[in-house]
MARTI-99199 format. One line per 8 residues: number of its first residue (from 1); their letters; for each residue x, y, z of N, C-alpha, C, CB. Coordinates in steps of 0.02 Angstrom, whole numbers, plus 32768, in hexadecimal, padded with zeros to 4 digits. Glycine has a CB too. Example, Ala and Ser with C-alpha at 12.3 -4.5 7.8 and 13.67 -1.06 7.14 Angstrom:
2
1 = AS = 8294/7EE4/8186/8267/7F1F/8186/8294/7F5B/8186/8235/7F20/81C4; 8282/7F90/8162/82AC/7FCB/8165/8285/8002/818A/82C0/7FE2/811E
This chain:
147
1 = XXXXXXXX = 7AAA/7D3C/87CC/7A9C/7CFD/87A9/7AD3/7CF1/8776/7A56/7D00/8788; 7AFD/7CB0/876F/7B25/7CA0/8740/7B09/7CAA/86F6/7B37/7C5F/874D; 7B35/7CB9/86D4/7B19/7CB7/8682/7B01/7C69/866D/7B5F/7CD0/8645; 7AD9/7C6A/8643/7AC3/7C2F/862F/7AD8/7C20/85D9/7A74/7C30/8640; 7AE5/7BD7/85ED/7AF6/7BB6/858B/7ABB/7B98/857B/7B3A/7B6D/8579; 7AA8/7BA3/8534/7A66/7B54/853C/7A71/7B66/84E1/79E9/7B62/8574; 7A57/7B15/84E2/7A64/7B03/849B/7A0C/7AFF/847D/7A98/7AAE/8497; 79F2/7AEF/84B3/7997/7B02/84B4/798C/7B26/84F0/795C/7ABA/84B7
9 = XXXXXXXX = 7956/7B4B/84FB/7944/7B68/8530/7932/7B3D/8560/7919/7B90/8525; 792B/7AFF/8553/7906/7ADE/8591/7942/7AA7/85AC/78B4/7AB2/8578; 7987/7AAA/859A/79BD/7AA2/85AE/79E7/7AD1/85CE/79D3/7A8F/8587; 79D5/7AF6/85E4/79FA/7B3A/8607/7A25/7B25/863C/79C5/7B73/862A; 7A6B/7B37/863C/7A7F/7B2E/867D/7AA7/7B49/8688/7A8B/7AFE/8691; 7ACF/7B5B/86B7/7B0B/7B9D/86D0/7B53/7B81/869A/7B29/7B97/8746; 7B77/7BAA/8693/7BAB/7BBE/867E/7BDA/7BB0/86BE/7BA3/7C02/8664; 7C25/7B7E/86B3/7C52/7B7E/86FA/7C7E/7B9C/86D0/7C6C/7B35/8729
17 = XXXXXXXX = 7C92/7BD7/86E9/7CD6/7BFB/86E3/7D15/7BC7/86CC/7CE8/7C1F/8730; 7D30/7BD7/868A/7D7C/7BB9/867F/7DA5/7BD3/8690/7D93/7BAF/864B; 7DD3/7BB4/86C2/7E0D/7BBF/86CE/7E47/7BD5/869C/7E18/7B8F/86E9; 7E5E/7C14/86A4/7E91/7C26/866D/7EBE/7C0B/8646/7EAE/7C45/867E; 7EDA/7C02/8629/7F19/7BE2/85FB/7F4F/7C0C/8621/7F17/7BF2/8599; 7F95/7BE1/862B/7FC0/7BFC/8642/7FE8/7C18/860C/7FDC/7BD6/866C; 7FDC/7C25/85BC/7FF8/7C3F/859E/7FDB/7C7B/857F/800C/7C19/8581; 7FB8/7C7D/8586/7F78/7CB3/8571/7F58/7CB5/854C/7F7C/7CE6/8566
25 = XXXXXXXX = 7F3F/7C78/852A/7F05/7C64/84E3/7F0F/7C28/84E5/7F11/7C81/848F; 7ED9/7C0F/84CA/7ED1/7BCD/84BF/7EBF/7BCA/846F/7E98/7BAE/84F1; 7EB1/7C03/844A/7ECD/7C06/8405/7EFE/7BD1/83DD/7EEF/7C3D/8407; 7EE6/7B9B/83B9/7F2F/7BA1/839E/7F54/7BBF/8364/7F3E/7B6D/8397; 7F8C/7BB7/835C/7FCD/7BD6/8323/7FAD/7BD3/82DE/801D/7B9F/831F; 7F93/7BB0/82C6/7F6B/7BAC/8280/7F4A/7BE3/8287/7F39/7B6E/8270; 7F11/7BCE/82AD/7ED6/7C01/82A0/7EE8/7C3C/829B/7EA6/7C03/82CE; 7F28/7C4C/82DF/7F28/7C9B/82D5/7F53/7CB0/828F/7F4F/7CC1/831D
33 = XXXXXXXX = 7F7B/7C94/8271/7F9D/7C9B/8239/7F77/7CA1/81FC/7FC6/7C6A/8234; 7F2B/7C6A/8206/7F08/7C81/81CE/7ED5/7CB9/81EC/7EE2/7C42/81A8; 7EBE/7CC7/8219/7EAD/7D0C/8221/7EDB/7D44/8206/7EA5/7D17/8265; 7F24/7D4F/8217/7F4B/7D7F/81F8/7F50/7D93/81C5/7F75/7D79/81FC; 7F51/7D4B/819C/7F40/7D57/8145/7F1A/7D95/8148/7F0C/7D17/8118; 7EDC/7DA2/8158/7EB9/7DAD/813A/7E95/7E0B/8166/7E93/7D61/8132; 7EDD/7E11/81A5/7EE5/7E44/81AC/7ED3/7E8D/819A/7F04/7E39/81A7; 7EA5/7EB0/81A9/7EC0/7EF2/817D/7EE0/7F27/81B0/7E7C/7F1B/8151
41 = XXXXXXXX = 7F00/7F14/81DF/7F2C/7F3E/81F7/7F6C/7F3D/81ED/7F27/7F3F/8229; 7F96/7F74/81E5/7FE5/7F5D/81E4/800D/7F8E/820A/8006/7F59/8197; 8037/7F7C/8222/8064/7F99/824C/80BB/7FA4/822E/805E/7F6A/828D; 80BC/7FE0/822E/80FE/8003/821D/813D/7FFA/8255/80EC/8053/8216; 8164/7FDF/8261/81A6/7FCB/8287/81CA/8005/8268/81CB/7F79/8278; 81D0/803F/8299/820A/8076/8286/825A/805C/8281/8208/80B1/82C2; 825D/8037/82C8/8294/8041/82C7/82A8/7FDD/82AD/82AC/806D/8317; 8278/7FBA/828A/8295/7F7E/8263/82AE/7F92/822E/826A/7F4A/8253
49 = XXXXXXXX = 829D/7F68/81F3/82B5/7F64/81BD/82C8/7FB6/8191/8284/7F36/819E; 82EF/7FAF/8173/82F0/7FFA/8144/82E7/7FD8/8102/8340/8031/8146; 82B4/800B/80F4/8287/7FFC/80AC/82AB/8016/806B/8238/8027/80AE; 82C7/8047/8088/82EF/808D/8064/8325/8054/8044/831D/80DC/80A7; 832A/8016/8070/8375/7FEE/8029/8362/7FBD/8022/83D0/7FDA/8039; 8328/7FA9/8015/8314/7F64/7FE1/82FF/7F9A/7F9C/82BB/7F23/8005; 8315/7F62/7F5D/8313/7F93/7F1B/8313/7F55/7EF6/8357/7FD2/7F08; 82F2/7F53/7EC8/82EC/7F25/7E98/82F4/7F1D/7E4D/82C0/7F19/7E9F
57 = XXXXXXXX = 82F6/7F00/7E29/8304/7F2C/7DCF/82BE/7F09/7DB2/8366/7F09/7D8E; 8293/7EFA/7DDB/8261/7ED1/7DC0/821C/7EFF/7DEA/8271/7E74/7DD6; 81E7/7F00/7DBE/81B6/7F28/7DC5/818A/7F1A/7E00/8196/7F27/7D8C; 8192/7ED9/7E28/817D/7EC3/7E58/81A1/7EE1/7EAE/8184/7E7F/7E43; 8167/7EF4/7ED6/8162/7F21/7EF2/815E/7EEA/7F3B/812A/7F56/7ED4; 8191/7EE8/7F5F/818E/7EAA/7FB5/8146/7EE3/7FD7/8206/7EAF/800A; 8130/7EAF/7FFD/80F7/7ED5/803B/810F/7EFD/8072/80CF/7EA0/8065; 8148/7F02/807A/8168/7F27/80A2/8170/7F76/8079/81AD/7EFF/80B6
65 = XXXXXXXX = 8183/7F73/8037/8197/7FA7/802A/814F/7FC0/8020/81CC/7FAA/7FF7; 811A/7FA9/7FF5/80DA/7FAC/7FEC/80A6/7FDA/8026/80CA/7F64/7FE8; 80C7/7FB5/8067/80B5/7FD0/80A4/80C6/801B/80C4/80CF/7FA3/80CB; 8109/801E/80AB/8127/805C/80AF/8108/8093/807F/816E/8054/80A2; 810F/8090/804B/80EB/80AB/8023/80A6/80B0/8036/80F4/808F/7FEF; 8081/809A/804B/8045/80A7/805B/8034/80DD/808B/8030/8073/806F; 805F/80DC/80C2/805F/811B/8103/8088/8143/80E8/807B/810A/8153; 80D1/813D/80A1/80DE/818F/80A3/80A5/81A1/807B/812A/81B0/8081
73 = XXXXXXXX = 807F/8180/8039/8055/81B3/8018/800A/8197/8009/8079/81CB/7FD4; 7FEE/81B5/8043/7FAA/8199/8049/7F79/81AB/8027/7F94/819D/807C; 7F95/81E9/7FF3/7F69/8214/7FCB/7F92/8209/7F93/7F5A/8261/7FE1; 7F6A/820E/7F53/7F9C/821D/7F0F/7FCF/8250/7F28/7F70/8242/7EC6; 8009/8235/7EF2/8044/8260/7F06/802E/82A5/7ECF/809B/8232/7EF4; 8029/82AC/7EAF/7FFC/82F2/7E7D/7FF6/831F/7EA9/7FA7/82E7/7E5C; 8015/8365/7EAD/7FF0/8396/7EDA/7FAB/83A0/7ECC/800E/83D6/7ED7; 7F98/83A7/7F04/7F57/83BE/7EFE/7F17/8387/7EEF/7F5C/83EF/7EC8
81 = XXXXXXXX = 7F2D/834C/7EDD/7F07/8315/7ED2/7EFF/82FB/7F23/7F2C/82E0/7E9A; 7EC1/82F5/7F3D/7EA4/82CA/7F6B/7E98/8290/7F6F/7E7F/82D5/7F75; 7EAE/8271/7F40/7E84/8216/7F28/7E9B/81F8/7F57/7E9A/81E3/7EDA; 7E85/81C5/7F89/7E94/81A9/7FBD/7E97/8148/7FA3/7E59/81C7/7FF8; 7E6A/8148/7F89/7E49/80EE/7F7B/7E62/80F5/7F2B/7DD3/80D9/7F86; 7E85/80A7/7F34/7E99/806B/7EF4/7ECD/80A1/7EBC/7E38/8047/7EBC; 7EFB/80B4/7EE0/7F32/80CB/7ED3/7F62/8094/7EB8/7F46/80EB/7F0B; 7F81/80B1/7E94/7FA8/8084/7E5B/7FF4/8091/7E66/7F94/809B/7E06
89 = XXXXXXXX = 803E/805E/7E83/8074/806D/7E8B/8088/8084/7E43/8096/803B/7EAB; 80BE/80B9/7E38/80CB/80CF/7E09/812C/80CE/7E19/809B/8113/7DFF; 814E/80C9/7DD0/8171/80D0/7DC5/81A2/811A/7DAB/8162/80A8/7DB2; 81B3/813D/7DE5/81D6/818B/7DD2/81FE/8187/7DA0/8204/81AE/7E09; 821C/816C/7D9A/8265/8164/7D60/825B/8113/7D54/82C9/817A/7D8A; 822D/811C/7D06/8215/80CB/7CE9/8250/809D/7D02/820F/80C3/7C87; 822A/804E/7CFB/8276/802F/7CF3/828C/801E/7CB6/8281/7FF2/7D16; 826C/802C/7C7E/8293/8026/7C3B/82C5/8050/7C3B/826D/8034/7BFF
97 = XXXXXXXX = 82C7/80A2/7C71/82F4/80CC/7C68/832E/80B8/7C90/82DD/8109/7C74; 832B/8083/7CB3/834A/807F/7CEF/833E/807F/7D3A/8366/80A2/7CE9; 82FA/809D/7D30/82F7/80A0/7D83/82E5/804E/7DA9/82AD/80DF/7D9B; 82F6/8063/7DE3/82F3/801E/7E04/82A1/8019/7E35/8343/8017/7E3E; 829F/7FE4/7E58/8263/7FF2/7E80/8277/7FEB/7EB8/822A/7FCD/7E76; 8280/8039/7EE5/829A/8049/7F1E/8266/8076/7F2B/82E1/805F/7F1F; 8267/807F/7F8F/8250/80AC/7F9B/8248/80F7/7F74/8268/80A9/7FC7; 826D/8122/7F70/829B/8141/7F56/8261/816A/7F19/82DD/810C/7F3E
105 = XXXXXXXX = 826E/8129/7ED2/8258/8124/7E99/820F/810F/7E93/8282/80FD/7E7A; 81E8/8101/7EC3/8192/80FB/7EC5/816F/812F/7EF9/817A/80A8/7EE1; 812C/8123/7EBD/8101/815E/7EDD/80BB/812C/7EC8/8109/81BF/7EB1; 808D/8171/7EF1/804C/8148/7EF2/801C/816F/7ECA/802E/813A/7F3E; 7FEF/8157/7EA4/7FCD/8194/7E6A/7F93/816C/7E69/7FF4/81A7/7E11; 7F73/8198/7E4C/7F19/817C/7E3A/7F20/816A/7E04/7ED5/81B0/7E37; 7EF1/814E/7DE9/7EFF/8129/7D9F/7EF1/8154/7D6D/7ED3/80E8/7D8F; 7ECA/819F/7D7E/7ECD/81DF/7D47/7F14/81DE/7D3E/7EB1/8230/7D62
113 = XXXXXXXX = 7F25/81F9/7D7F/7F7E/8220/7D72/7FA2/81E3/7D65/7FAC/824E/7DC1; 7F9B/81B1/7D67/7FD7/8179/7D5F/7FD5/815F/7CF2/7FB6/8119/7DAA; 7F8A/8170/7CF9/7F7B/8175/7CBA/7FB4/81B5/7C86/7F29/8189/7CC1; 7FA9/81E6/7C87/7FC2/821B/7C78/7FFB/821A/7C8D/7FA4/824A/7C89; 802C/8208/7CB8/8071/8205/7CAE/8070/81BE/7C7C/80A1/8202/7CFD; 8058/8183/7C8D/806D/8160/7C5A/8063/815D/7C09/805F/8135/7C6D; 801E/8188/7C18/801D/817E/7BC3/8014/81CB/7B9F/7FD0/8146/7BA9; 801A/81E5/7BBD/802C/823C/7B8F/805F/825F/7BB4/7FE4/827C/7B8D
121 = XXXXXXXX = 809D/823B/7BC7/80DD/826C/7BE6/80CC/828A/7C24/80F2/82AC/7BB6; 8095/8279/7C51/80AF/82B6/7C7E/80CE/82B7/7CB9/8082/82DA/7C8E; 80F3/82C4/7CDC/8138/82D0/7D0C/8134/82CB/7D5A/8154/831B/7D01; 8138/8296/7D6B/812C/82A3/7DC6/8182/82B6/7DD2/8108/8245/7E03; 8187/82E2/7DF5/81D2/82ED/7DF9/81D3/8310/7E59/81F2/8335/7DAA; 820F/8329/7E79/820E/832C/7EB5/8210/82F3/7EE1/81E2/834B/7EBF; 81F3/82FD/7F19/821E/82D1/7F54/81C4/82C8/7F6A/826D/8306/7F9E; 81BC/829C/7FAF/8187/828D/7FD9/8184/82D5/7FFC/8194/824A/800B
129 = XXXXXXXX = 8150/82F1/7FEC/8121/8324/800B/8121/8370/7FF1/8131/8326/8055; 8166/8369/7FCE/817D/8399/7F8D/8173/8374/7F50/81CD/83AF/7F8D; 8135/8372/7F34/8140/833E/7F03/8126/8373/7EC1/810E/82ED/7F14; 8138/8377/7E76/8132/83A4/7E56/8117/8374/7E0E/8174/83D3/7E59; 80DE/838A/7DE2/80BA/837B/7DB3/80CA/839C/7D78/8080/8381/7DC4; 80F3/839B/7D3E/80EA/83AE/7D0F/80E8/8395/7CBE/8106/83CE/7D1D; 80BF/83C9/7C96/80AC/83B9/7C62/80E4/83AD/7C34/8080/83E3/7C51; 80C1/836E/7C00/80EB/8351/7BDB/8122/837C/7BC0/80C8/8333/7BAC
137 = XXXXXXXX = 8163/8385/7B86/8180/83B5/7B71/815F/83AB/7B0A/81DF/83AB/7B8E; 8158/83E8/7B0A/812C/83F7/7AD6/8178/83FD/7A8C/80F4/8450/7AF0; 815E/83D9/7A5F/818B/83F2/7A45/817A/83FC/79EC/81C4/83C7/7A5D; 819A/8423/79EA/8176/8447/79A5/8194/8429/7947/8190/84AA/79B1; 815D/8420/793D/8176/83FC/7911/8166/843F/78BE/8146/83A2/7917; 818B/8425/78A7/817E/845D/785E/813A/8436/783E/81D2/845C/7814; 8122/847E/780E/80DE/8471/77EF/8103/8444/77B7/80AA/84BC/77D3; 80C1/840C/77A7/80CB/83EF/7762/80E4/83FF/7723/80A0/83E4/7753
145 = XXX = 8119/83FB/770C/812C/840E/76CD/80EF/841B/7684/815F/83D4/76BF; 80DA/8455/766B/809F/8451/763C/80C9/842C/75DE/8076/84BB/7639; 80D0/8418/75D5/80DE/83FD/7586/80B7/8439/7564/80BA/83A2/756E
């Protein structure tokens, strides 16, 4: 028995097979563009663009590089930290110091550890997958002079 359409049950009537599109959708170009927006898949092109030489002197981060960053460090970069969700791009070498925003010079941190390097010194240093954490440098100050 053919499948049936009905807009009431007591309108029932067969379904006639549509003949294919010779292009392969009858979709159009809008729709699927605003479907994409709103995407959550993304796809990595190995051998397109190289991410490794867009660099910027401005704290703003393209979706390409964003993207990259995302598949090298899917976990806080912190040894030993697991945090997976609402990771915060971070800056290795500030750009007040100079650093630029390149592959290279960003990492991905939780907002504890991104906290603590930014606001009590502490050190993401090393490379992607060698990556090394250390504590602020302590430095000693003389006791108060007594009058």
């Amino acid at each position: 028995m053919p499948p049936m359409r009905s807009s009431s049950w007591s309108r029932a009537r067969p379904v006639r097979p549509r003949r294919p599109s010779t292009c392969g959708s009858t979709t159009r170009r809008w729709t699927v563009k605003a479907m994409a927006e709103d995407a959550y898949l993304k796809v990595i092109v190995t051998d397109g663009a190289d991410v490794r030489a867009v660099a910027h002197e401005s704290r703003y981060i393209p979706a390409k590089l964003r993207t990259a960053l995302e598949a090298r460090d899917p976990v806080c970069c912190v040894p030993g930290c697991e945090v997976s969700r609402f990771l915060e791009i971070d800056h290795i070498e500030p750009l007040l110091a100079g650093g630029l925003t390149t592959f290279e010079n960003l990492a991905r941190l939780c907002s504890f550890h991104h906290s603590l390097k930014t606001l009590f010194g502490w050190r993401l240093g090393g490379r992607p997958g060698a990556w090394t954490w250390s504590e602020p440098e302590r430095t000693e100050r003389a006791p108060p002079a007594l009058n």
